[in-house]
PASENU-65998 format. One line per field, with one value per residue: x, y, z of N, C-alpha, C in turn; residue number from 1; residue in one letter. Coordinates in steps of 0.02 Angstrom, whole numbers, plus 50000, padded with zeros to 5 digits. Layout:
<pts>
n.xx X ...
n.yy Y ...
n.zz Z ...
ca.xx X ...
ca.yy Y ...
ca.zz Z ...
c.xx X ...
c.yy Y ...
c.zz Z ...
seq NUM ...
type A ...
</pts>
This chain:
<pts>
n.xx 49140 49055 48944 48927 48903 48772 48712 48722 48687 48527 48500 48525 48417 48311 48307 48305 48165 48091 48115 48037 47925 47908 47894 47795 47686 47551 47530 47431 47346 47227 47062 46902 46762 46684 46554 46514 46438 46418 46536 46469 46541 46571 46451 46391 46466 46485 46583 46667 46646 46790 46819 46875 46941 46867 46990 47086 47054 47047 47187 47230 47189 47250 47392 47366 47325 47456 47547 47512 47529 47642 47683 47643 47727 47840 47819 47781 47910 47995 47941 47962 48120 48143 48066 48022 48126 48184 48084 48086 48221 48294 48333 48421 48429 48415 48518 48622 48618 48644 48783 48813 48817 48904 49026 49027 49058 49169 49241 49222 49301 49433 49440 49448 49548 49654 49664 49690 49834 49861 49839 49935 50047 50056 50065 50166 50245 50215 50284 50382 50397 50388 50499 50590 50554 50591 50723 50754 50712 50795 50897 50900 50881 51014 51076 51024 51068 51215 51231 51196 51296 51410 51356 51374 51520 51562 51514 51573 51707 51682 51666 51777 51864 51812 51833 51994 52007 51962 52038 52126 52064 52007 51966 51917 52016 52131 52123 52203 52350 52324 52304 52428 52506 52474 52497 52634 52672 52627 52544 52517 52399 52382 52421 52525 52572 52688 52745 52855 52825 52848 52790 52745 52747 52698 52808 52780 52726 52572 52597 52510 52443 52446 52400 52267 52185 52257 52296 52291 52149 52180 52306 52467 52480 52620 52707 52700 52751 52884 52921 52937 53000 52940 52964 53040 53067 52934 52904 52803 52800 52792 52661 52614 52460 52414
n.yy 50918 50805 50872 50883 50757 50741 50821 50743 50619 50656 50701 50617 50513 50596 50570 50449 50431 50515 50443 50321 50376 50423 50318 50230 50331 50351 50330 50436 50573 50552 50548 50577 50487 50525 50532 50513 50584 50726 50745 50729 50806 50902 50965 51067 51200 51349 51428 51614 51751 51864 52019 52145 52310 52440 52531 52441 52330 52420 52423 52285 52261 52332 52284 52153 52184 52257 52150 52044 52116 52135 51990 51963 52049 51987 51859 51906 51930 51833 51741 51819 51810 51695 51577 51610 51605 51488 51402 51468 51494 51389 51403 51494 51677 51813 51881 51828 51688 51767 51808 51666 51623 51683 51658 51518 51553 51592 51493 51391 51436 51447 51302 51280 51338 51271 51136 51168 51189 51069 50983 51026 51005 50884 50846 50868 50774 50669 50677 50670 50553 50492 50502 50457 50330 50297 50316 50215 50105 50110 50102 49963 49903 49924 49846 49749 49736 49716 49604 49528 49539 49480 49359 49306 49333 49237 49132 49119 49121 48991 48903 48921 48880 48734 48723 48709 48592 48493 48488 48382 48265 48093 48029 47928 47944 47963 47863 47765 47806 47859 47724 47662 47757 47749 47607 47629 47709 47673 47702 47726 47738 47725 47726 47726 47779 47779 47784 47893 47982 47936 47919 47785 47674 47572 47549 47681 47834 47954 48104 48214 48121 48165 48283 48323 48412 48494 48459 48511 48519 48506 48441 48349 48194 48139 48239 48266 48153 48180 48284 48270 48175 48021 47904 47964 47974 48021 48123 48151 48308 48376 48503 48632 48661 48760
n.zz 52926 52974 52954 52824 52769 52835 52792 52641 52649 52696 52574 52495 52551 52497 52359 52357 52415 52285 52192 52210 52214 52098 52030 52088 52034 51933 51764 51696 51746 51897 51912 51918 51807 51670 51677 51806 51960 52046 52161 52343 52438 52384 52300 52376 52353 52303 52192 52199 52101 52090 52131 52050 52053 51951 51889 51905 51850 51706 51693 51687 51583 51490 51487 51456 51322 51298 51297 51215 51087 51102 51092 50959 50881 50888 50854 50696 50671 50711 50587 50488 50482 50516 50468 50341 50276 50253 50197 50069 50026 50090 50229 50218 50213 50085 50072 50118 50007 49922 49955 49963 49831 49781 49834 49804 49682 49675 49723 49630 49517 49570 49574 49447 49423 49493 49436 49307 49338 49379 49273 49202 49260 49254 49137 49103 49191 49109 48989 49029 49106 48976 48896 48984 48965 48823 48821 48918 48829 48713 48788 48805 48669 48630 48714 48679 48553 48577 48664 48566 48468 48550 48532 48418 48403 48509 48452 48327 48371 48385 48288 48209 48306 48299 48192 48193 48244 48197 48092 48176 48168 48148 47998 47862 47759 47831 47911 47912 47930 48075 48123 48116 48182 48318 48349 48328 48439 48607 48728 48895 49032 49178 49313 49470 49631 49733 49928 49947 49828 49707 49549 49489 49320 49182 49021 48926 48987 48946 48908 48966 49086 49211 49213 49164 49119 49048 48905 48746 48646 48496 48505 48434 48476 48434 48394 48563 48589 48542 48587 48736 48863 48898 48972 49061 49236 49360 49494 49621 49706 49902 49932 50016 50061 50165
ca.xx 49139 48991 48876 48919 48892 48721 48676 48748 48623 48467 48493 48506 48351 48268 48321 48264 48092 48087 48108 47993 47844 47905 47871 47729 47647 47496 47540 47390 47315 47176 47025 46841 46750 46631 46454 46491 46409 46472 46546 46441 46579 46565 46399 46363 46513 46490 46647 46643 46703 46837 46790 46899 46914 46895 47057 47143 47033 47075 47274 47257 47177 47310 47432 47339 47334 47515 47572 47467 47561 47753 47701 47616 47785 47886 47798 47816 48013 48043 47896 48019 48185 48192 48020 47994 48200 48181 48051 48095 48277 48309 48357 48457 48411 48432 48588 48650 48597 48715 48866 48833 48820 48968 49080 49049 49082 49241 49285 49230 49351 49506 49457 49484 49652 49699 49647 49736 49888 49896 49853 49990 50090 50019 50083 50238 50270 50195 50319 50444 50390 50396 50577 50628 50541 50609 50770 50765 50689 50864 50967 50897 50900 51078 51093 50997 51136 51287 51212 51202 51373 51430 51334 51399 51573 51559 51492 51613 51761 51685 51663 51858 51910 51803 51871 52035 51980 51944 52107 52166 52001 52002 51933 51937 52044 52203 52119 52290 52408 52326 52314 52491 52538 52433 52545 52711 52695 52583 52555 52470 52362 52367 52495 52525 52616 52721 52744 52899 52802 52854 52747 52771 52700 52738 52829 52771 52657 52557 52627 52471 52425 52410 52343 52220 52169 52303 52294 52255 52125 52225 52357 52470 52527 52662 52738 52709 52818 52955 52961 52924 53033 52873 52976 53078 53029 52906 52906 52778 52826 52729 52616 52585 52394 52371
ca.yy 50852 50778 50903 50871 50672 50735 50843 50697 50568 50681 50720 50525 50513 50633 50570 50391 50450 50552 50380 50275 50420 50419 50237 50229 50375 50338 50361 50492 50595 50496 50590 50527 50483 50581 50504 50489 50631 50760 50741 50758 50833 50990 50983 51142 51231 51398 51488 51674 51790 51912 52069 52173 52386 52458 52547 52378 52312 52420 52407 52219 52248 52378 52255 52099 52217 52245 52084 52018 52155 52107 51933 51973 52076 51941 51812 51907 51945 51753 51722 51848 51822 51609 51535 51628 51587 51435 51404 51506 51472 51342 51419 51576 51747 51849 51918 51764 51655 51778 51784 51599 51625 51731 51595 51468 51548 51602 51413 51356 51488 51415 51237 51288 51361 51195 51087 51179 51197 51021 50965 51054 50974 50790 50821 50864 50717 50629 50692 50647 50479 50472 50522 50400 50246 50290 50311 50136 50068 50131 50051 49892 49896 49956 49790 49696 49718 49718 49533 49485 49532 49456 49275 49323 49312 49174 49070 49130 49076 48921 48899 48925 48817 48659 48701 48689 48556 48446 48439 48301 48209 48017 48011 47881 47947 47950 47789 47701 47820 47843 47667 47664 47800 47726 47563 47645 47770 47655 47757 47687 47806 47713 47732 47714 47818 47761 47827 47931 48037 47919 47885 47732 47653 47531 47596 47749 47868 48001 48159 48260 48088 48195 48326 48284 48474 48535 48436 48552 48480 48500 48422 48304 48133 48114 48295 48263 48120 48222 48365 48247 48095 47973 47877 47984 47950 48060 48139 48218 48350 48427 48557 48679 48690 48815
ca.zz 52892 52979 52937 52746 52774 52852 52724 52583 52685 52676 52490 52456 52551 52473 52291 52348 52391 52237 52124 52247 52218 52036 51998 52107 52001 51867 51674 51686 51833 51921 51899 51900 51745 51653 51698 51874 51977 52061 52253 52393 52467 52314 52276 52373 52344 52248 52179 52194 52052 52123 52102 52025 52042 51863 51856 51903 51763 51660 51692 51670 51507 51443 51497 51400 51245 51252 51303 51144 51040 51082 51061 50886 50849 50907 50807 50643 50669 50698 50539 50413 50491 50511 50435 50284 50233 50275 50174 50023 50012 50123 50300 50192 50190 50005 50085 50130 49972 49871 49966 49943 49753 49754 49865 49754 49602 49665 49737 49550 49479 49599 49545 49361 49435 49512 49379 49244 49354 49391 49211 49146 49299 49255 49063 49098 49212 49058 48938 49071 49093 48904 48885 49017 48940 48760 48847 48934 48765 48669 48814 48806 48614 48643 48758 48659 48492 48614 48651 48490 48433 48590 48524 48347 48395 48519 48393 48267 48383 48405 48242 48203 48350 48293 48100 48203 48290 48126 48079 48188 48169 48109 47949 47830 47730 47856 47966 47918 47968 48149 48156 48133 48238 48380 48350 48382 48513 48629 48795 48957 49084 49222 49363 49555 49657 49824 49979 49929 49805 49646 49507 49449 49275 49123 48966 48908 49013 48917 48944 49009 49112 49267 49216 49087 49072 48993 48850 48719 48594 48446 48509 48415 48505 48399 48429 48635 48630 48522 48626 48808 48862 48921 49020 49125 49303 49384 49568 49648 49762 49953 49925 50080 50051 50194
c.xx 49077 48943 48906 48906 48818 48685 48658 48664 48557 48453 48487 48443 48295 48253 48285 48180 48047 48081 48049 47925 47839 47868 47816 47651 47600 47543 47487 47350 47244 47104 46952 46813 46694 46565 46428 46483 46456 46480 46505 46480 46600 46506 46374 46403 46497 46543 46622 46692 46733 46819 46856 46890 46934 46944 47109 47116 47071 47151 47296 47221 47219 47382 47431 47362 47416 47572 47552 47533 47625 47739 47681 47697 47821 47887 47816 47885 48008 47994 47967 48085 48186 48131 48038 48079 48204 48138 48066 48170 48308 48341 48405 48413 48433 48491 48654 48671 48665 48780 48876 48857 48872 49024 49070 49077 49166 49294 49282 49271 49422 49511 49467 49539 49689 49692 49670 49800 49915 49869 49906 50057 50109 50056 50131 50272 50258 50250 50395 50464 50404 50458 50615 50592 50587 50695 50795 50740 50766 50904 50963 50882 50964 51103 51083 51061 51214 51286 51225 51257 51419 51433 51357 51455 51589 51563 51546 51701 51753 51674 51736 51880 51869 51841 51946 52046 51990 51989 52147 52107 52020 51949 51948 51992 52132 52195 52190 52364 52387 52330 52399 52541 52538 52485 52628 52705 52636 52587 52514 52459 52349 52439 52494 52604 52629 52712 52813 52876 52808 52814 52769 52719 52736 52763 52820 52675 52648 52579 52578 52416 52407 52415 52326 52197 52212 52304 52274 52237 52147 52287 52374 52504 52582 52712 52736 52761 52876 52999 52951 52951 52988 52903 53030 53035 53011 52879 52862 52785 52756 52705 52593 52504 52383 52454
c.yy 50813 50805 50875 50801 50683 50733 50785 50655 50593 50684 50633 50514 50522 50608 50477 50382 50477 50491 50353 50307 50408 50339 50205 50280 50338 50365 50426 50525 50561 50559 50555 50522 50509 50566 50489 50587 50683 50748 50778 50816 50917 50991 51062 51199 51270 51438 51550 51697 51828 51963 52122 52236 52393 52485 52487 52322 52318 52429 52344 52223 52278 52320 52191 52102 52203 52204 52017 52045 52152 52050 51912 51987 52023 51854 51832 51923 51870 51738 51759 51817 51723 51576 51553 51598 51523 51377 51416 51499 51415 51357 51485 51612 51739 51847 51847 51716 51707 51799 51709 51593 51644 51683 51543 51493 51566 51525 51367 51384 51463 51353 51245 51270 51321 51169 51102 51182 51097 50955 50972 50996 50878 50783 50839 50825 50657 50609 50660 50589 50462 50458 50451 50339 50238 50264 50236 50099 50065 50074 49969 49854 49889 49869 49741 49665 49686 49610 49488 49463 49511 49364 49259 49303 49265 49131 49079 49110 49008 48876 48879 48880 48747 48664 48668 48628 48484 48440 48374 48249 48148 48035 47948 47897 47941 47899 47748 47729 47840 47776 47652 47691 47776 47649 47573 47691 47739 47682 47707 47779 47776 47698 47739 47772 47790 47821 47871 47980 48009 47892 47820 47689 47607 47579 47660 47783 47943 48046 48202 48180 48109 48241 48348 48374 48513 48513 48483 48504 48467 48480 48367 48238 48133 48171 48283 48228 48148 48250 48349 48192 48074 47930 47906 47970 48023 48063 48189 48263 48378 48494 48584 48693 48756 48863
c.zz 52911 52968 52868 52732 52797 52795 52654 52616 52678 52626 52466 52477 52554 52410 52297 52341 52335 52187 52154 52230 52142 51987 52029 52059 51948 51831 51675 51746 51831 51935 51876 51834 51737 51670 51752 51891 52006 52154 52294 52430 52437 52293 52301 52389 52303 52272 52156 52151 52084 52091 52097 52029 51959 51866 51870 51844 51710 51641 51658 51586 51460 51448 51467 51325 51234 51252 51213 51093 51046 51070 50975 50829 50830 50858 50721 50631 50661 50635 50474 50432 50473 50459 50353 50238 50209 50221 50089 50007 50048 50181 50290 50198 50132 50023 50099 50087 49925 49884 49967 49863 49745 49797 49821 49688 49610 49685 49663 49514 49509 49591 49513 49372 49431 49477 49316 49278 49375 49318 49181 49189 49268 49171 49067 49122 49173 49018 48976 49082 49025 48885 48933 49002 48866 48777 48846 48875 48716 48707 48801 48738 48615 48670 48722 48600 48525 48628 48590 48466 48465 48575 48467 48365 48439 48480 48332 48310 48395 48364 48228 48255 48318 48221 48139 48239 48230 48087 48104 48202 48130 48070 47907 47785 47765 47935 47957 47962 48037 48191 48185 48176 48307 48394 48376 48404 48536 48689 48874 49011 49152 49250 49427 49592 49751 49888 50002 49873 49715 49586 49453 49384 49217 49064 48963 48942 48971 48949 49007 49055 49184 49267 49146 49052 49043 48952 48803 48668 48539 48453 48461 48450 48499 48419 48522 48658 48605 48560 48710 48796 48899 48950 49078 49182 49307 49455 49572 49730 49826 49922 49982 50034 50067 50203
seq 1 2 3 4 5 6 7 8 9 10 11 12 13 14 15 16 17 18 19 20 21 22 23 24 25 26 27 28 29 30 31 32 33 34 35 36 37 38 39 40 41 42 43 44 45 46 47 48 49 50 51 52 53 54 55 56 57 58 59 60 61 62 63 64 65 66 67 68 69 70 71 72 73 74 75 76 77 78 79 80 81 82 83 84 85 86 87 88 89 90 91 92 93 94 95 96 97 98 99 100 101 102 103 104 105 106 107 108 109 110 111 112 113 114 115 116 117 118 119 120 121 122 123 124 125 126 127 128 129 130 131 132 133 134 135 136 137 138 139 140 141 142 143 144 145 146 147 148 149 150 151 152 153 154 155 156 157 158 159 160 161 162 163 164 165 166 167 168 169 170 171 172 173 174 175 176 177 178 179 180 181 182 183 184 185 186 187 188 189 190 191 192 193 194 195 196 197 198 199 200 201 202 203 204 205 206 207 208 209 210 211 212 213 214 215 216 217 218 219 220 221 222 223 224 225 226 227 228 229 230 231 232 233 234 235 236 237 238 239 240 241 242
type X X X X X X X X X X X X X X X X X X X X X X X X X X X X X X X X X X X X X X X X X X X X X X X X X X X X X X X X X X X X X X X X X X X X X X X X X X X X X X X X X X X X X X X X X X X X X X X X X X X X X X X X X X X X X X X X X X X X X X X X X X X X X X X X X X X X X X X X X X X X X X X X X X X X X X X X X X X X X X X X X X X X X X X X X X X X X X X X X X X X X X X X X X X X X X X X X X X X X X X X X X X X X X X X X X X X X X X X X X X X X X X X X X X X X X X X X X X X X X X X X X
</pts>
């Protein structure tokens, strides 16, 4: 463990020195400029050629040659195989370019496929849709008459009830005898009730005086008091609501 904390520690400050040289460095190597002379310090410096035996000559020259000649090879393999495609078909080989030709034509041949299979699909959900609008078009024709003959005979009983209705209407022509009627059978609608349940009122209380909706509109006065004694006393009885 402490050797690997050493090691760790040297490598950091190795990697610090390594930035510190880095950012100290020139953008370009420092190197005198062309018009200044040459160093005292090299002025009488002569470099000697190495002399070479000819059969190590000529090894390094057989070895030049066919260092030259694999990189010549090597150059036209990558020149036919990537440039020239590259170039000439766009990064395909021939061989390449028509199993492309031949993949598309068969992916344009399976779009047909799909596109007639889901045409045919698309018009039959057409025809389907069709059927079920005509459908709902019928019903709500269908609805629409059922309505009608619904407002038809509404109106046609309501028709017949006001004709029946217009029989016991005041007209002028029998204004005397309702006056008269209205004279003897005079009724009163107003009445009090005790705290024994008794309704109490003057003379003659209309029959349907409590409870006005039964009256039927065609009623006749004159028949109510016939067939109702208007002054019998009247008791109203408990009612359990709940």
């Amino acid at each position: 463990m402490n050797w690997f904390s050493k090691s760790t520690l040297r490598l950091s400050e190795r990697c610090v020195q390594y930035l510190i040289a880095k950012r100290n460095r020139r953008p370009f190597p420092a190197r005198k400029k062309i018009w200044q002379p040459t160093a005292p310090s090299k002025l009488f410096i002569i470099r000697e050629k190495p002399v070479i035996p000819e059969d190590e000559q000529k090894q390094i020259d057989f070895l030049e040659e066919r260092h030259e000649m694999f990189m010549k090879s090597i150059k036209t393999y990558f020149e036919r195989e990537f440039y020239l495609p590259v170039i000439t078909h766009k990064g395909f080989s021939e061989e390449q370019m028509k199993e492309e030709r031949e993949e598309q034509r068969q992916l344009l041949l399976e779009n047909e496929k799909e596109n007639a299979r889901v045409a045919a699909l698309r018009e039959e959900q057409m025809k389907l849709e069709m059927e079920m609008a005509k459908e709902s078009l019928l019903e709500k024709q269908r609805e629409l008459e059922r309505e009608q003959q619904e407002e038809i005979l509404a109106a046609t009983e309501l028709a017949a009830k006001e004709i029946n209705r217009s029989e016991t209407f005041i007209t002028k022509a029998n204004l005397e005898a309702a006056i008269e009627n209205a004279l003897l059978h005079p009724v009163h609608y107003e009445y009090a009730v005790d705290l024994h349940g008794n309704v109490i009122f003057e003379d003659y209380l209309h029959p349907y005086a409590l409870k006005p909706t039964a009256v039927p509109e065609t009623s006749s006065v004159t028949e109510e008091f016939e067939t109702n004694d208007c002054r019998k006393p009247v008791k109203l009885t408990k009612k359990d609501l709940y």
